[in-house]
C-alpha positions as CSV (number, residue, x, y, z in Angstrom):
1,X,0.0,0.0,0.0
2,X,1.5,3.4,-0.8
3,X,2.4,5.8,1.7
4,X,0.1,9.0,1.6
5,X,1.3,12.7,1.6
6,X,-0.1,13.2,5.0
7,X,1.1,10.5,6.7
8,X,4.7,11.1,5.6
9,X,4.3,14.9,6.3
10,X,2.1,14.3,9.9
11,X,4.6,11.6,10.9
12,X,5.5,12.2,14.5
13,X,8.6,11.9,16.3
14,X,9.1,8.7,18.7
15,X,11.5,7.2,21.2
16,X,13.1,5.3,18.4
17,X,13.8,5.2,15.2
18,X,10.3,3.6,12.9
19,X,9.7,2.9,9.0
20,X,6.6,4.4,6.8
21,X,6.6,1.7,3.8
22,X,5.7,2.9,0.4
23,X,6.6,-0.6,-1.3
24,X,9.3,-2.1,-3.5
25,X,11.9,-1.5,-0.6
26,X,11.0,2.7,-0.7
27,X,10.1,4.1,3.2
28,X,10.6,6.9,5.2
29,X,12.9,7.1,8.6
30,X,11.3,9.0,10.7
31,X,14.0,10.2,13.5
32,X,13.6,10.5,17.5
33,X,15.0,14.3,16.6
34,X,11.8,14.6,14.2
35,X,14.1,14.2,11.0
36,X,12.8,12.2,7.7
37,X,14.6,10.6,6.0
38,X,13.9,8.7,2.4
39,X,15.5,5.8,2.0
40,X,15.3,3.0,-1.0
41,X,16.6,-0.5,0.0
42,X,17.6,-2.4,-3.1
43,X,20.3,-5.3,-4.7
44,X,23.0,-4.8,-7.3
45,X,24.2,-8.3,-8.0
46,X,24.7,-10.0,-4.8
47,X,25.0,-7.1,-2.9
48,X,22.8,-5.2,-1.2
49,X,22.2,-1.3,-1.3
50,X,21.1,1.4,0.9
51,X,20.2,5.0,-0.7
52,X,19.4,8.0,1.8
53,X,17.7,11.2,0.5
54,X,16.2,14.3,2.9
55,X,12.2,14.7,3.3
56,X,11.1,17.4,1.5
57,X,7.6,18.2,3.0
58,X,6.6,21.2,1.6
């Protein structure tokens, strides 16, 4: 199920680090400092990949 514009942008701040899936390995970190992060989990070959981009919630 994808992750809606509200939810991302109304995602509160917790006691730990938690994960807003979007699907296909896409979600958003949401940071006990109230940061978001987007991150995209993926494999090249046999190795697996982590990509890291800021929320943008304007």
């Amino acid at each position: 199920m994808a992750l809606k514009d509200l939810e991302a942008r109304y995602a509160t701040k917790r006691a730990k680090d938690y994960k807003l899936t979007d699907g296909q390995g896409l979600y958003l970190l949401v940071r006990p400092n109230g940061s978001k992060l987007w991150r995209m989990k993926y494999r090249f070959g046999d190795k697996e990949k982590l990509t890291c981009s800021p929320f943008s919630g304007r």
